[in-house]
C-alpha positions as CSV (number, residue, x, y, z in Angstrom):
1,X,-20.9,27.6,45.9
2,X,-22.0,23.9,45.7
3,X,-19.4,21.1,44.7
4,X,-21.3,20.5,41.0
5,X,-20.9,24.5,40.1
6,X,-17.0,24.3,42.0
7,X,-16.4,21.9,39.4
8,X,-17.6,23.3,36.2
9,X,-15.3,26.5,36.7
10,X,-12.6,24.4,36.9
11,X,-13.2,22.5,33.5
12,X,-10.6,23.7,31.3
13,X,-12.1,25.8,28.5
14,X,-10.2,25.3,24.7
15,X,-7.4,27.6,24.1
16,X,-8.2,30.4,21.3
17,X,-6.0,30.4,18.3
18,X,-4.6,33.8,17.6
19,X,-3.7,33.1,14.0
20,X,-4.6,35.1,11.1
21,X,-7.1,33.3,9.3
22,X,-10.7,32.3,10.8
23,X,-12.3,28.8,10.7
24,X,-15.5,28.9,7.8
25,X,-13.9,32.2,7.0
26,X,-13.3,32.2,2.9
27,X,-9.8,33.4,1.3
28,X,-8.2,34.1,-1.7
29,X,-5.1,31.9,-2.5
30,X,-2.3,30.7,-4.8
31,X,-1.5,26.8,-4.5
32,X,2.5,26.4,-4.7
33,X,2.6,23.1,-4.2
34,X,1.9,19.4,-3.6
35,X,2.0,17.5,0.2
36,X,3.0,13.5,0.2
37,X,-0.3,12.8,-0.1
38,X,-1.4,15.1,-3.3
39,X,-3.0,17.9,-1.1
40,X,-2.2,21.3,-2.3
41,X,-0.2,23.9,0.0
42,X,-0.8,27.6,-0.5
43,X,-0.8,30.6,2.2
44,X,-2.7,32.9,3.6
45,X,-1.0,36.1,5.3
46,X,1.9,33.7,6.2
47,X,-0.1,30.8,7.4
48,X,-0.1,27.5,5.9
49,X,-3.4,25.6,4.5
50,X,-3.9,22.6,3.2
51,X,-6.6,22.1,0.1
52,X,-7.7,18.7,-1.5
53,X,-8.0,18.6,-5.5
54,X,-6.3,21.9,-6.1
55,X,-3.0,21.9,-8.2
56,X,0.2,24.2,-7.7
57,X,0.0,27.4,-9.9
58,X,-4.0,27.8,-9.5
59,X,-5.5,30.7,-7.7
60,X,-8.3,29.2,-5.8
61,X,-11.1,30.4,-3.4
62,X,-11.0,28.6,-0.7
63,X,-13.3,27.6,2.7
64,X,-11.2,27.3,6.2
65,X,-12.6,24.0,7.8
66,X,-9.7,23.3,10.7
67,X,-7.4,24.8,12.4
68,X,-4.3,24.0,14.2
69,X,-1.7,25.8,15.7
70,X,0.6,26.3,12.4
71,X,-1.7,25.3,9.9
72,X,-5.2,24.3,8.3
73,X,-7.2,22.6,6.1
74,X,-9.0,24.4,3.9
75,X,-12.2,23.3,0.9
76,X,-11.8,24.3,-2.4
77,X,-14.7,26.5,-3.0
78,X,-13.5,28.1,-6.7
79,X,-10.7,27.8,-9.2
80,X,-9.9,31.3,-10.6
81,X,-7.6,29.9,-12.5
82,X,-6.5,26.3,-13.7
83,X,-3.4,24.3,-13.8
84,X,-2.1,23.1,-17.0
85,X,-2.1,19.5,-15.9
86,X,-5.4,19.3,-14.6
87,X,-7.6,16.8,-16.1
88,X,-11.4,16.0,-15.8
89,X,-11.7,12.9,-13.4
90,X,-13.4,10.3,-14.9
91,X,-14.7,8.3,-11.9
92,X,-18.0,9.5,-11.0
93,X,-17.6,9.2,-7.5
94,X,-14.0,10.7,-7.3
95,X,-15.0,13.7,-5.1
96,X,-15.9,11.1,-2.1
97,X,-14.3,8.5,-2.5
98,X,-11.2,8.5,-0.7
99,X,-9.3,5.4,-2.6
100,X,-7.3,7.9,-5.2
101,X,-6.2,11.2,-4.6
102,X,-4.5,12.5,-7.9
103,X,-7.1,11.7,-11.1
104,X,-7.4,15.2,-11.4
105,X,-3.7,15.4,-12.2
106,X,-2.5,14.6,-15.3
107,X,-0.5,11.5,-15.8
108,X,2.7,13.7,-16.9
109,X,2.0,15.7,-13.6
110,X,1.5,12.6,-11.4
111,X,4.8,11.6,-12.1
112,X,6.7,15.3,-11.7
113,X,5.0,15.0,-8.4
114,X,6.0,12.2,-7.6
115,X,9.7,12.5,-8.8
116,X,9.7,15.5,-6.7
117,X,8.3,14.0,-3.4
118,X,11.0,11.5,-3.5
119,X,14.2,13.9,-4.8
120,X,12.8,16.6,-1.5
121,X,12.8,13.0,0.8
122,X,16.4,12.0,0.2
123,X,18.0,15.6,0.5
124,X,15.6,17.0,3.5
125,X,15.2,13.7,5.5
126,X,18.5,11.6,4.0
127,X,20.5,14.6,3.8
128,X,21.4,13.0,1.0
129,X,22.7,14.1,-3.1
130,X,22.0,11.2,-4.6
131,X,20.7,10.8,-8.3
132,X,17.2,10.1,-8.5
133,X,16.2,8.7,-12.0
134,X,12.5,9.6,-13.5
135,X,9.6,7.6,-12.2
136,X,8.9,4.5,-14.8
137,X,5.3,4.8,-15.2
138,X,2.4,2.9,-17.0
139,X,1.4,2.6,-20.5
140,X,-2.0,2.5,-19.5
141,X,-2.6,3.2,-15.7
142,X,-5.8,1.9,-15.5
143,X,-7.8,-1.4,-13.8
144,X,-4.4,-2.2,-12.4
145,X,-5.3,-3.6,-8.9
146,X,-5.4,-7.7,-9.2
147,X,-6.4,-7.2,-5.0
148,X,-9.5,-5.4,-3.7
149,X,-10.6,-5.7,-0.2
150,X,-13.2,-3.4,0.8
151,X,-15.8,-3.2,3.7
152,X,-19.3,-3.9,4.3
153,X,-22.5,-1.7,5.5
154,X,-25.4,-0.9,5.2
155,X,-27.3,2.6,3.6
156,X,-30.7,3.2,3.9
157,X,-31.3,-0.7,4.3
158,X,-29.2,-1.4,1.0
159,X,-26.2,-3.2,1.7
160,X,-23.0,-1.6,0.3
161,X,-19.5,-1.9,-0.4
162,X,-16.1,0.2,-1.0
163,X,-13.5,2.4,-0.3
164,X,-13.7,5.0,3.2
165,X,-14.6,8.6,2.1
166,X,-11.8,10.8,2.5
167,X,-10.3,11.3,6.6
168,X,-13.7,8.7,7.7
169,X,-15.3,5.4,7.9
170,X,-17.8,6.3,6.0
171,X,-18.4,3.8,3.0
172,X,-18.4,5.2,-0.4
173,X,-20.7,2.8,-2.2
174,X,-19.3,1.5,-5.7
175,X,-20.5,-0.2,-8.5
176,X,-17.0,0.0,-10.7
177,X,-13.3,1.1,-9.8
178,X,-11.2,2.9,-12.5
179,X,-8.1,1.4,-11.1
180,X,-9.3,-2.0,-10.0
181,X,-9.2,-5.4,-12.7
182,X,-12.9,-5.6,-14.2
183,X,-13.5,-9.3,-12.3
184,X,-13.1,-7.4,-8.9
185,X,-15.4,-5.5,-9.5
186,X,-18.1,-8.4,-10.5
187,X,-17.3,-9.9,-7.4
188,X,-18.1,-6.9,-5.5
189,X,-21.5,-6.8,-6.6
190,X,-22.1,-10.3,-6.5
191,X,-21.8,-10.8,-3.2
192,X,-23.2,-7.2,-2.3
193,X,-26.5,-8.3,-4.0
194,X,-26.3,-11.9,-2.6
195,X,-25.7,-10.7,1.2
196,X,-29.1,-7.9,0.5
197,X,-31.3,-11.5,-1.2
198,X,-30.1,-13.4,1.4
199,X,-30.8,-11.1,4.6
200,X,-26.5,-11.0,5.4
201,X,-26.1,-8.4,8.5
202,X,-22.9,-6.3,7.4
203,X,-21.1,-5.1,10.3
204,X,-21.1,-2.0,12.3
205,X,-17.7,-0.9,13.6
206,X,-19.0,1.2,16.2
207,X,-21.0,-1.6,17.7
208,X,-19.1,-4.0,17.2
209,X,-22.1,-6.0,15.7
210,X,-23.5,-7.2,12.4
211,X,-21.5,-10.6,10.6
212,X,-20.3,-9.2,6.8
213,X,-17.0,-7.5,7.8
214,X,-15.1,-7.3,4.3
215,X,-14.7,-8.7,1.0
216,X,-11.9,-9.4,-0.4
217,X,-10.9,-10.4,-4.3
218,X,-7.7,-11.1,-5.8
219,X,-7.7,-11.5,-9.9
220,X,-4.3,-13.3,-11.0
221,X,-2.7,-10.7,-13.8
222,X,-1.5,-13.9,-16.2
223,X,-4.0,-17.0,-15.7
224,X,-6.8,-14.2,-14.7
225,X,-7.7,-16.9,-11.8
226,X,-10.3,-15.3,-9.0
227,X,-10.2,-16.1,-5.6
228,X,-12.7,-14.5,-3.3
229,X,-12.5,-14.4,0.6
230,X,-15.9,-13.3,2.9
231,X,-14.5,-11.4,6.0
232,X,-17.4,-12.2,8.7
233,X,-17.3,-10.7,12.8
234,X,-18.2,-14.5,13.3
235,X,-17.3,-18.4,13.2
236,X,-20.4,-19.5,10.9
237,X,-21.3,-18.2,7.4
238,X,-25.1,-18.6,6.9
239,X,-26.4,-20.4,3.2
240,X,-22.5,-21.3,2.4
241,X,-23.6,-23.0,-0.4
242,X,-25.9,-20.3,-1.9
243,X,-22.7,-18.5,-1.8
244,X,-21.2,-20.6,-3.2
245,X,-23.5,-21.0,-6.2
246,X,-23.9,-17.6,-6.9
247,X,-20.4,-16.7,-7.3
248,X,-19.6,-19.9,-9.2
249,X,-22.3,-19.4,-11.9
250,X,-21.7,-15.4,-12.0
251,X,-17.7,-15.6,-12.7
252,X,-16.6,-18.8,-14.0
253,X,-12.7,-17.8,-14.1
254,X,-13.3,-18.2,-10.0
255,X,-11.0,-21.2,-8.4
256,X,-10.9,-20.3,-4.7
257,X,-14.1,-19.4,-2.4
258,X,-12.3,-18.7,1.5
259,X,-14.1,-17.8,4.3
260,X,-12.3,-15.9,6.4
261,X,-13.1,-15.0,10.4
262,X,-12.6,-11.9,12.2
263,X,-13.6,-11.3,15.8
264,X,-11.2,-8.6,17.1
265,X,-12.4,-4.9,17.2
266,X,-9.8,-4.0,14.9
267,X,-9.3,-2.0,11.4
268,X,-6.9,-5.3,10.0
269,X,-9.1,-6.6,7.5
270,X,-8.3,-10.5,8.3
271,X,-8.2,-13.0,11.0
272,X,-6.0,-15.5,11.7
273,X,-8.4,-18.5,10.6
274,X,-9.3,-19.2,6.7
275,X,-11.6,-21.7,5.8
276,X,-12.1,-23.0,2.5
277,X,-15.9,-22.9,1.0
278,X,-14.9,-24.1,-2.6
279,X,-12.3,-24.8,-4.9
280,X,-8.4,-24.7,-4.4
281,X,-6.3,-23.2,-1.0
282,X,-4.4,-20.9,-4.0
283,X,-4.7,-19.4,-7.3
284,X,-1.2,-18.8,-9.3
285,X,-0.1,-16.3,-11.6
286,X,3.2,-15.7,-13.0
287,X,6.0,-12.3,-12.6
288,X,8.3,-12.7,-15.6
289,X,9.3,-16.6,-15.4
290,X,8.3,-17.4,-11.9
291,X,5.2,-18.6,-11.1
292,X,3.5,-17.8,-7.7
293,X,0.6,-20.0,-5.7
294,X,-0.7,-17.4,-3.7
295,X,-3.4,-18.1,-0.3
296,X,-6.0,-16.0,1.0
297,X,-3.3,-14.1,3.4
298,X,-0.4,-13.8,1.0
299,X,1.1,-10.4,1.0
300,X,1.6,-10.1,-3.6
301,X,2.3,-6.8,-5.1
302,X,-1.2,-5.4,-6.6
303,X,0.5,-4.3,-9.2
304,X,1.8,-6.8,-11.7
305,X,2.8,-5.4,-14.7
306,X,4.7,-2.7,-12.7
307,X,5.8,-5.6,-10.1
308,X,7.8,-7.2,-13.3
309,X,9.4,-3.8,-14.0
310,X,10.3,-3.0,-9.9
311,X,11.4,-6.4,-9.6
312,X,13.4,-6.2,-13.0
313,X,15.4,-3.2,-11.3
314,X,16.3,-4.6,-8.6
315,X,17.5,-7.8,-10.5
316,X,19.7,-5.2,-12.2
317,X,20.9,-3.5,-9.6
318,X,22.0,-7.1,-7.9
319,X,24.4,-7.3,-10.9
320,X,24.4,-11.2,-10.6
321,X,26.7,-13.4,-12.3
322,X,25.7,-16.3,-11.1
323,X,28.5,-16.8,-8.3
324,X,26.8,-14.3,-5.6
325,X,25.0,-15.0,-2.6
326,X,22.0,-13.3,-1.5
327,X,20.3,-12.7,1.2
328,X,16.8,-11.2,1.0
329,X,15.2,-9.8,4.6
330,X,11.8,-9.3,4.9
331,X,11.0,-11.9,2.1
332,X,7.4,-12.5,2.4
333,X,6.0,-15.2,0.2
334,X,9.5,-15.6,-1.9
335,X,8.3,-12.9,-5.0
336,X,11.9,-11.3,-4.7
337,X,14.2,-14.2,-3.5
338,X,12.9,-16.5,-6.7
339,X,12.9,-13.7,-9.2
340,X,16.9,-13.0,-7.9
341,X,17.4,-17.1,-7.7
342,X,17.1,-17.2,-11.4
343,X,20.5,-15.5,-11.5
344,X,22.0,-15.8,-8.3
345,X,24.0,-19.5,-6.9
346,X,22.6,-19.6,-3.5
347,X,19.4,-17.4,-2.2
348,X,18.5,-16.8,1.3
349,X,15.1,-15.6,2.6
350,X,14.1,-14.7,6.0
351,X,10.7,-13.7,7.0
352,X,9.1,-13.3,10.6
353,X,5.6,-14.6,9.1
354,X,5.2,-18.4,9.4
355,X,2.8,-18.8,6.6
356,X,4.6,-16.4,4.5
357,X,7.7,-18.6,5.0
358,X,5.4,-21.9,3.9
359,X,3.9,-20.5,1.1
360,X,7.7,-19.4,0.2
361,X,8.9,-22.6,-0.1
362,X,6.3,-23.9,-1.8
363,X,7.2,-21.1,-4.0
364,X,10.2,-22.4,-4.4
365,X,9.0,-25.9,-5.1
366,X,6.4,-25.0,-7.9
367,X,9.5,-23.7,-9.7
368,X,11.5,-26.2,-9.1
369,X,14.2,-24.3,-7.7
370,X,17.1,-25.8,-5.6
371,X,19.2,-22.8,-4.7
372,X,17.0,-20.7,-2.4
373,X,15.7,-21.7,1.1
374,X,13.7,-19.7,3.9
375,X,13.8,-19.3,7.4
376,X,10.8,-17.9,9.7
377,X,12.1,-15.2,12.6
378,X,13.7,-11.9,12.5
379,X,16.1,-11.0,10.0
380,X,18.4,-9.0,12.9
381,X,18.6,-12.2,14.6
382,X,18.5,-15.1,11.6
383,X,20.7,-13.1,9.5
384,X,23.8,-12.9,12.4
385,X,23.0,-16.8,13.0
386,X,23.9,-17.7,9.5
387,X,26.8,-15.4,9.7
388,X,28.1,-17.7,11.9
389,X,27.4,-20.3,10.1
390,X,30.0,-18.9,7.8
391,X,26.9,-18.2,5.1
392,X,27.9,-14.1,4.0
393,X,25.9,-12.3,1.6
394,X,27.6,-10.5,-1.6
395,X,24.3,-8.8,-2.0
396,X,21.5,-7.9,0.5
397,X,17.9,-6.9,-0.5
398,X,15.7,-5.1,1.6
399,X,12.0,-5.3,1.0
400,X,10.2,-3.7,4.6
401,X,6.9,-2.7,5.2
402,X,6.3,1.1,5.5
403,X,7.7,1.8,8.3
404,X,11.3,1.0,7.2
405,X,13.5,-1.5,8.4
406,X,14.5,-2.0,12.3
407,X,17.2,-0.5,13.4
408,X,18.6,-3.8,14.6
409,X,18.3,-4.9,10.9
410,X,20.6,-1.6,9.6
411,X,23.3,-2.2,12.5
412,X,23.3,-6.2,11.0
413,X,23.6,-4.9,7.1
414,X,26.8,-2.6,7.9
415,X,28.4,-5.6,10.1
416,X,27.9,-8.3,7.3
417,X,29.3,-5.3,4.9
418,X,27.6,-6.9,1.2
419,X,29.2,-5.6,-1.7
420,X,26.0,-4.3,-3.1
421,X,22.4,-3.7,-0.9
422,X,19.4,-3.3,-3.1
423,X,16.8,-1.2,-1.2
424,X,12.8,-1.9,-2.5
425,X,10.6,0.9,-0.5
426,X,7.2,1.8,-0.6
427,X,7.3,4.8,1.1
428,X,11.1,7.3,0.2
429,X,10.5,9.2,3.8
430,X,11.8,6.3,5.9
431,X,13.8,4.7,2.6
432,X,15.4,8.7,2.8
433,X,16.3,7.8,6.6
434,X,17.5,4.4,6.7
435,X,19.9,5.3,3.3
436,X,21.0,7.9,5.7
437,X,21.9,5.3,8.3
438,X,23.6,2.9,5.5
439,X,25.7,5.7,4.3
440,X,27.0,6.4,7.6
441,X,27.9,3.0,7.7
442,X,30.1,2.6,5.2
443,X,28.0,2.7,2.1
444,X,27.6,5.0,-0.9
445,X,24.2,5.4,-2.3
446,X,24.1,5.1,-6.2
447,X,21.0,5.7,-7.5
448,X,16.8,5.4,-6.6
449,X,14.4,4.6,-8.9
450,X,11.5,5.8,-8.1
451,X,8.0,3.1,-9.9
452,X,4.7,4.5,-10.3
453,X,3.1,1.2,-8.9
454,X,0.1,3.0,-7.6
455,X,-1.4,5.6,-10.5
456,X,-3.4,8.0,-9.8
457,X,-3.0,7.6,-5.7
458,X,0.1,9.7,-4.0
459,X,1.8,6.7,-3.4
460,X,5.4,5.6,-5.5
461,X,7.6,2.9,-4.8
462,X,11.3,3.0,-5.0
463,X,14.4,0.8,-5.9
464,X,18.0,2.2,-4.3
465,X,21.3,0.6,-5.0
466,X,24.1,1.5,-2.0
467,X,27.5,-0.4,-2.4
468,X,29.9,-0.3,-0.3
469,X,32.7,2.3,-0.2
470,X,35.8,0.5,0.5
């Protein structure tokens, strides 16, 4: 037996499932529920599958796709029967398009499930019984989005633009979104048509090759300001001022043209280096009485009529009188720590992004206020420095990416021992865990209130009040 045959026996063939259902087998099923991110969960003979766009109580027909070793994901094939909150979606491209996950749900169902998802978080992660208050959602949940930011490529020689298809890379090409602000989408088209006229390579992910990475549009909510920023795998922007042009005389509200550069093989949308093509470094817009200048990397809530009602909670829930001091971790570009200065006598910020930290003070500045100031590093380490300082917080406001806070940070909230922590999360499975840390160390969780910031997506952000127990 030769080496080459010696080694093919010893490649390692795929284990074979012995499960009871058969990949592009078809079943019968009922759909008894919803997953975090709005699939539907039925069973068949005991084994669990996973089905996109169907809705608990429908019997469906289903197609296995893939299998793992305690479950699958299954395509709906046939509804046999319907689920009183199922709607009609009325994006046309809803079926590929991978940027919502819930229109067929209706509104009064979008929030149930959502309710749900977080209650089923904070007793089977948190181990928690805490009272979780119904979601706040919109008056009219559509063309929310004042951010879009969606990649470039290229179809049948047409240049293209918009959200992934569902689980790939594959571009869903859009002329509208239901949920983004009208001016977004002008942009979008602008510059898709402008990049074909003007011979624009996109970029090819894959490769590694082509210029047109993303493009990215942020509408302001209040002054309805548009700043656009061209993502390119590359230092020099041909016909700049063609670009320019166009986008100038298409949308006149525009007051910012960035160009933004991004070398790295890498699914973050933006590099480290902005460049200004036209117009201002910022556009503003306002949250209640604070008004915000916000830069091409600013991290702003996309949502801001819900933002005002979020960030109204967790004013609330700080219970200021006027005599407490605050410290807010994770503080970003100041949206929290100015909104809670209006009320508070001294606010503290502390935020590991330098820029986010500049822009924060300018923040501050625009609104002429006095009694907050920011400081770049990490809030586990700043927040113990001013401690012994002898500067101790009454209240403490958490506002952490989705991953939760660091661990570091938790152990640093018990020792400083607030009277009141107000907890902003976009995502109740780590909020569930980190409450569950808090409590164990010395604090009693109140309430969460769950926002529908995100319609029509499985996504819900949440607003918990702890105080503490002694």
């Amino acid at each position: 037996m030769n080496a080459k045959r010696r080694q093919k026996q010893r490649v390692k063939q795929p284990a074979v499932l012995d499960l009871p259902v058969v990949k592009n087998e078809q079943y019968e099923m009922e759909i008894v529920g919803l997953t975090h991110d709005g699939q539907g969960v039925g069973h068949v003979k005991g084994f669990t599958l996973f089905v996109q766009q169907a809705l608990p109580g429908e019997q469906v027909f289903v197609k296995v796709m893939k299998l793992k070793k305690k479950y699958g994901y299954a395509r709906l094939m046939k509804r046999l029967t319907d689920s009183p909150n199922r709607v009609a979606p009325p994006c046309d491209i809803y079926d590929r398009c991978g940027g919502c996950q819930l229109q067929h749900l209706s509104d009064e169902g979008q929030l149930a499930m959502k309710h749900k998802l977080v209650a089923d978080n904070m007793e089977k992660i948190g181990k928690l019984h805490v009272k979780v208050l119904p979601v706040i959602g919109m008056q009219e949940p559509w063309h929310y989005r004042n951010k879009a930011a969606v990649p470039m490529g290229i179809e049948e020689g047409k240049v293209v633009a918009g959200f992934y298809a569902k689980s790939s890379h594959r571009i869903v090409d859009m002329d509208r979104c239901l949920i983004q602000h009208p001016s977004n989408d002008d942009v979008i088209r602008i510059v898709k048509h402008t990049a074909q006229e003007l011979g624009i390579s996109t970029y090819d992910e894959e490769a590694h090759q082509g210029l047109l990475r993303h493009v990215m549009v942020r509408t302001a909510y209040e002054t309805k300001e548009v700043m656009v920023v061209l993502v390119t795998n590359g230092s020099e922007l041909p016909h700049q001022a063609e670009w320019v042009r166009r986008i100038r005389e298409q949308v006149p509200q525009v007051k910012s043209i960035c160009h933004n550069i991004n070398t790295r093989r890498t699914n973050v949308i933006m590099g480290t280096e902005t460049r200004l093509l036209w117009g201002n470094e910022v556009i503003f817009d306002t949250i209640g009485d604070v008004k915000f200048a916000i830069s091409a990397r600013s991290f702003y809530q996309v949502n801001p009529v819900q933002t005002e009602v979020l960030y109204g909670k967790a004013l609330e829930y700080a219970q200021l009188t006027g005599e407490e001091t605050v410290i807010d971790a994770y503080c970003g570009i100041g949206t929290i720590s100015l909104f809670l200065a209006q009320k508070a006598k001294q606010v503290y910020g502390v935020e590991i992004v330098p820029e986010a930290i500049e822009d924060a003070r300018k923040n501050a500045e625009l609104n002429g206020m006095t009694n907050v100031s920011f400081e770049v590093g990490p809030a586990e380490e700043v927040i113990p420095a001013w401690k012994e300082q002898g500067i101790v917080a009454d209240v403490m406001v958490v506002d952490p990416p989705r991953k939760g806070c660091d661990p570091a940070l938790l152990q640093t909230m018990i020792e400083m021992k607030p009277k009141r922590i107000v907890y902003v999360s976009c995502d109740s499975a780590t909020l569930a865990r980190d409450l569950r840390v808090l409590e164990d160390g010395g604090f009693e969780v109140k309430q969460v209130q769950p926002v529908d910031m995100f319609p029509h997506t499985s996504h819900v952000e949440c607003c918990s009040l702890l105080v503490r127990k002694d």
